[in-house]
VMD Tcl script that draws the C-alpha trace (Angstrom):
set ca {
  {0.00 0.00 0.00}
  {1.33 3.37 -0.80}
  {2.08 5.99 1.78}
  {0.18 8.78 0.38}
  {1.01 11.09 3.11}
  {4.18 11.48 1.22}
  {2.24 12.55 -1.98}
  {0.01 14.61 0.26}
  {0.15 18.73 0.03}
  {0.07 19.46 3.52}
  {-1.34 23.24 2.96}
  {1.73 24.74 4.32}
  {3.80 26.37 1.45}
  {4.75 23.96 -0.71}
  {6.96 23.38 -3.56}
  {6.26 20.71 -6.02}
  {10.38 20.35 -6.85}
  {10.23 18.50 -3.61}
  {8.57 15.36 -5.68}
  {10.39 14.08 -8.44}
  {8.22 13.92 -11.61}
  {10.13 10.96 -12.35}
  {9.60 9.05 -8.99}
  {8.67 5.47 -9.78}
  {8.45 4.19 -6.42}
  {4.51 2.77 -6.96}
  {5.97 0.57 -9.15}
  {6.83 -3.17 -8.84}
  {10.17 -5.00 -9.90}
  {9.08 -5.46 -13.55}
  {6.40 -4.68 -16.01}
  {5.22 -7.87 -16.05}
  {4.48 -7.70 -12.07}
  {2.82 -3.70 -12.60}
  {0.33 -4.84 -15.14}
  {-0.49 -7.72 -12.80}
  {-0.75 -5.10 -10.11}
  {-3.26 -2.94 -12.37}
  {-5.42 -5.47 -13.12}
  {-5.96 -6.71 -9.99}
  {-6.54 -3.03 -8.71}
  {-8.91 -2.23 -11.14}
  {-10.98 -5.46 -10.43}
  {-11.37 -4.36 -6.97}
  {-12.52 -0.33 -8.07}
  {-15.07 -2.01 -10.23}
  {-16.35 -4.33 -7.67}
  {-16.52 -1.68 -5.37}
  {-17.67 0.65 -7.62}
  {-20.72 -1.70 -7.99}
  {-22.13 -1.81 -4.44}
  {-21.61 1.70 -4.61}
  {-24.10 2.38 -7.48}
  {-26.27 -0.31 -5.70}
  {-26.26 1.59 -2.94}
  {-26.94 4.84 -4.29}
  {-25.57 6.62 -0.47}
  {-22.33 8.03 -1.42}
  {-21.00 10.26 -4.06}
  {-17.02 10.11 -5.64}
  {-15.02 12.91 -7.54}
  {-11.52 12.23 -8.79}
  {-10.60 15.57 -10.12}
  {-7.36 15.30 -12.48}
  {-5.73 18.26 -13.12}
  {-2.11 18.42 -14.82}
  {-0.32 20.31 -17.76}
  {-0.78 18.99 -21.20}
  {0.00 15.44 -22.16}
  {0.58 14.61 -18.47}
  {-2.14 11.90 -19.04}
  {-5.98 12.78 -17.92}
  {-7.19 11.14 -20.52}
  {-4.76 7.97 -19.92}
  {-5.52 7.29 -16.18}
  {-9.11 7.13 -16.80}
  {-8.71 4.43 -19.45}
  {-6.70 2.53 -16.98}
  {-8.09 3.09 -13.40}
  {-11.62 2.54 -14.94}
  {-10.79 -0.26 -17.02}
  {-13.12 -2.91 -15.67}
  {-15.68 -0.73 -14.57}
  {-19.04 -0.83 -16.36}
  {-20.17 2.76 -17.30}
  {-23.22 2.62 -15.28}
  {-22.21 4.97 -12.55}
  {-19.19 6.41 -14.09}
  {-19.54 9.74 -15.73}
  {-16.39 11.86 -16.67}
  {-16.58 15.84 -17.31}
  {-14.18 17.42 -19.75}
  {-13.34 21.29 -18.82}
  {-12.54 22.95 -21.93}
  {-12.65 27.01 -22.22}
  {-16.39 28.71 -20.88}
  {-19.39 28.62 -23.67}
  {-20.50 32.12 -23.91}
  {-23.69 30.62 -22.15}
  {-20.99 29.45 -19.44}
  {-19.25 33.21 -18.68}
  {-22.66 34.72 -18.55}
  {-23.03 32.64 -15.08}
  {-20.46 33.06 -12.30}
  {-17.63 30.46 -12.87}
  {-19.07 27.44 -10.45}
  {-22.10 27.09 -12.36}
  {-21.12 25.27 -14.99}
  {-19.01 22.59 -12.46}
  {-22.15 22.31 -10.08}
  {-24.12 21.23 -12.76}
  {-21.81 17.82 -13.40}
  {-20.71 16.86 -9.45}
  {-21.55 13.32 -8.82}
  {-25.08 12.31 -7.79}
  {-25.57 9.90 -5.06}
  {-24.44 6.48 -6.72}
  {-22.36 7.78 -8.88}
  {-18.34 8.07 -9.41}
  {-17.56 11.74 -11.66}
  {-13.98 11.93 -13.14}
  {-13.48 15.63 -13.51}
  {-10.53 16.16 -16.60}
  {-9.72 19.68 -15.84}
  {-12.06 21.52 -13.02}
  {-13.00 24.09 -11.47}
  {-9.13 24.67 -11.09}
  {-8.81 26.42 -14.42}
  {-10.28 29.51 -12.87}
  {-7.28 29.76 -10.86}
  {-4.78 28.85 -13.33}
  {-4.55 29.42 -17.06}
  {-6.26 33.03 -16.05}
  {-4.38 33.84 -13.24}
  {-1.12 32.95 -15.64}
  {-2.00 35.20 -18.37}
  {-3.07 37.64 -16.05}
  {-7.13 37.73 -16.63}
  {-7.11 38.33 -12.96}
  {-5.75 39.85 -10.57}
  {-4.40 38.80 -6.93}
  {-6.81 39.64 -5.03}
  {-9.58 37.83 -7.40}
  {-7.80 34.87 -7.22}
  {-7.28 34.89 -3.38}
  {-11.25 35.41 -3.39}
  {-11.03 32.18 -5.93}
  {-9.57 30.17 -3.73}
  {-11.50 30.97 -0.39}
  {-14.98 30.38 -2.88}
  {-13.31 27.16 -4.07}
  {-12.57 25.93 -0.29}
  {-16.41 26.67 0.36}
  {-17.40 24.72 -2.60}
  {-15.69 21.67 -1.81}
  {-16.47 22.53 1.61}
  {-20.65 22.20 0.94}
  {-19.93 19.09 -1.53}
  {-17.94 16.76 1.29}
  {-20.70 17.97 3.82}
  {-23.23 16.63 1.42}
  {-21.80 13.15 1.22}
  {-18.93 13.52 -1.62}
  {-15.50 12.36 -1.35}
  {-13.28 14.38 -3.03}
  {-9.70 13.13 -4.51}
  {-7.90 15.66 -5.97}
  {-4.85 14.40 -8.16}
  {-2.20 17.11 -9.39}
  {-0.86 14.99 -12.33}
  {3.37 15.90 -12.34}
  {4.99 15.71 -15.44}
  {8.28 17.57 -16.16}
  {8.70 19.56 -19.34}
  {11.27 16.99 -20.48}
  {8.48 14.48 -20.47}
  {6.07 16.30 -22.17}
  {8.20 17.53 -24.74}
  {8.90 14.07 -25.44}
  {4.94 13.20 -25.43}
  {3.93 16.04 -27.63}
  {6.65 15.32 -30.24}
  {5.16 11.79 -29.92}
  {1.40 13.10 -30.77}
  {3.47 15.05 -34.54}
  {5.23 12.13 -34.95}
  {2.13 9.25 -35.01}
  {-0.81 9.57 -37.14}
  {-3.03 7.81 -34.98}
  {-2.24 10.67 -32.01}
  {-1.63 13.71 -34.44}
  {-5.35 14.89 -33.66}
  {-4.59 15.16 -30.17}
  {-2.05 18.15 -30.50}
  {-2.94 21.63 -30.22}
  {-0.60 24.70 -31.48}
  {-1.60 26.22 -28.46}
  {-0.23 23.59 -25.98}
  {3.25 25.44 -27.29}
  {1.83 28.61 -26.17}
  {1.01 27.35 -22.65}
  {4.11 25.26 -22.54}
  {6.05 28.25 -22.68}
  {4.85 29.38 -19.90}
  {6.10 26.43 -17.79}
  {7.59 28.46 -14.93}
  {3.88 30.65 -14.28}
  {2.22 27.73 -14.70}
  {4.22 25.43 -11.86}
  {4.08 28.45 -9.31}
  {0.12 28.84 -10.07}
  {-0.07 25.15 -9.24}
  {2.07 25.52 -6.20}
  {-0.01 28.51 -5.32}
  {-3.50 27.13 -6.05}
  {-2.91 23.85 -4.03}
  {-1.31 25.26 -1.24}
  {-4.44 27.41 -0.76}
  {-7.15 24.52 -1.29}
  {-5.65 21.22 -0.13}
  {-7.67 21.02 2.99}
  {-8.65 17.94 5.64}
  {-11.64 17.74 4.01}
  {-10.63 17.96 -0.06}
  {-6.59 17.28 0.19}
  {-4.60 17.67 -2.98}
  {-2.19 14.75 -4.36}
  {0.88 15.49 -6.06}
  {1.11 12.20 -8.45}
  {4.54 12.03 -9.86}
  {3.56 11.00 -14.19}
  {6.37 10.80 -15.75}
  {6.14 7.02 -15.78}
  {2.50 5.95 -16.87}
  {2.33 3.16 -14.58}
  {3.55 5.15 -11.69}
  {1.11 7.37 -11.80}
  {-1.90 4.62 -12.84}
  {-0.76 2.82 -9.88}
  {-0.88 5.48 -7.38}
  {-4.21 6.95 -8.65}
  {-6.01 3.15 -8.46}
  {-4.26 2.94 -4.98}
  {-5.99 6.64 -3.63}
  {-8.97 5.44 -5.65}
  {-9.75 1.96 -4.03}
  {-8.64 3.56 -0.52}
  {-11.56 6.16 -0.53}
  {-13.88 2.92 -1.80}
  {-12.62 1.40 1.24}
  {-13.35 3.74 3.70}
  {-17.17 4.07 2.86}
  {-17.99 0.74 4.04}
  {-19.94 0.07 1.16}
  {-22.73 -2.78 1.55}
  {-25.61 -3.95 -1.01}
  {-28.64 -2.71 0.13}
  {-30.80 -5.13 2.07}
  {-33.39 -7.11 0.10}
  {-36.60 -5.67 0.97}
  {-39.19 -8.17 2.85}
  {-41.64 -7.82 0.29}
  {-39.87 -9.58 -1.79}
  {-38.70 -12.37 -0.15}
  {-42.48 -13.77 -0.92}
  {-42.68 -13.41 -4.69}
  {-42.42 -16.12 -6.23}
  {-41.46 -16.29 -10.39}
  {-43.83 -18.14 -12.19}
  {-42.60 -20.61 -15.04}
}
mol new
graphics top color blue
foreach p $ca { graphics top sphere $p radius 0.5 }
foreach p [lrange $ca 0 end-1] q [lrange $ca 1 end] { graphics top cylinder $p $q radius 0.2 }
display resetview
């Protein structure tokens, strides 16, 4: 079992060159041994995963955040492997509708959180609105201090309402991603996946990892803590996600519900 205290931003200042993007230590000795390890993992989510739809008592959000190509879209394929869609919804963040800026900019995230039953894979979040706009400067300081208090209340109402919130800060280094996007040019079957403006953004690496050091040191709280995952290695960081995943499964004591008395009578006829 990992120790995810270690992964853990404490919310204390915090610098995220104190994990190593290319930390491997989720993994096993070989390959062989880590896909073993995945499979077995994701067995267990979707078994769990099960009662809890059953159930329909508690609510799950995995919110993935990350820089481009640091692999969103990758750990849900993995982590949610087994699972059967019914009670799995994921909610892609891309830039506000003109519908969306009209509102204030929780709407359009309140509208997808998890109902109960349910497990909601956020790719991108409510987050945005304290990064990408505080980096090219679409608001101010103060705004985004305001940003993170109204965040902290957010999450705040959502855990007191019966979700569990895991928030996973997906760490790639630029290396990494410079190999990854090259990777997307260089293969036809990924070549739809880049974006010119992922350059754009990527040169602004150094804004970027103090706006991420700055937005989780403000938000990881007791009740919605933020995990630093180190992604370089793809495996590393589908290990350690499946790992915080099934934990939180765990710790809702999840039971089928009981089969009502009623029923215990019918009988099918032939």
């Amino acid at each position: 079992m990992a120790n995810f205290q270690q992964y853990r931003v404490n919310g204390k200042k915090f610098s995220l060159k104190s994990i190593k993007p290319n930390d491997k230590s989720e993994r096993g000795a070989t390959k062989e041994v880590d896909a073993l390890e995945l499979a077995k993992l994701a067995s267990k989510i979707n078994a769990l995963q099960d009662i809890l739809y059953a159930q329909g008592k508690h609510k799950v959000l995995l919110i993935l955040q990350g820089m481009d190509a640091s692999g969103k879209d990758g750990t849900v394929r993995h982590v949610f492997s087994e699972c059967d869609p019914l009670g799995i919804r994921l909610a892609s963040f891309k830039g506000p509708t003109e519908e969306e800026l009209a509102y204030d900019y929780l709407w359009r995230v309140h509208k997808q959180v998890p109902q109960k039953g349910e497990i909601v894979i956020f790719n991108r979040s409510h987050y945005e609105d304290v990064l990408i706009v505080k980096v090219h400067n679409w608001i101010d300081d103060a705004e985004c201090k305001r940003r993170y208090a109204q965040i902290n209340a957010f999450e705040k109402q959502l855990t007191g309402t019966g979700t569990v919130i895991i928030k996973c800060y997906l760490h790639i280094s630029k290396a990494e991603q410079k190999l990854r996007m090259q990777d997307r040019l260089n293969d036809p079957t990924k070549t739809w996946k880049f974006n010119p403006n992922d350059l754009k953004e990527r040169a602004l690496w150094p804004q970027y990892m103090q706006a991420y050091e700055n937005a989780m040191t403000a938000t990881s709280t007791s009740y919605a803590p933020w995990y630093v995952v180190p992604a370089d290695s793809k495996k590393n960081r589908n290990l350690l996600i499946s790992r915080l995943l099934l934990s939180a499964l765990k710790k809702l004591q999840l039971d089928y519900p009981p089969v009502p008395a009623e029923f215990k009578t019918i009988t099918i006829d032939d």
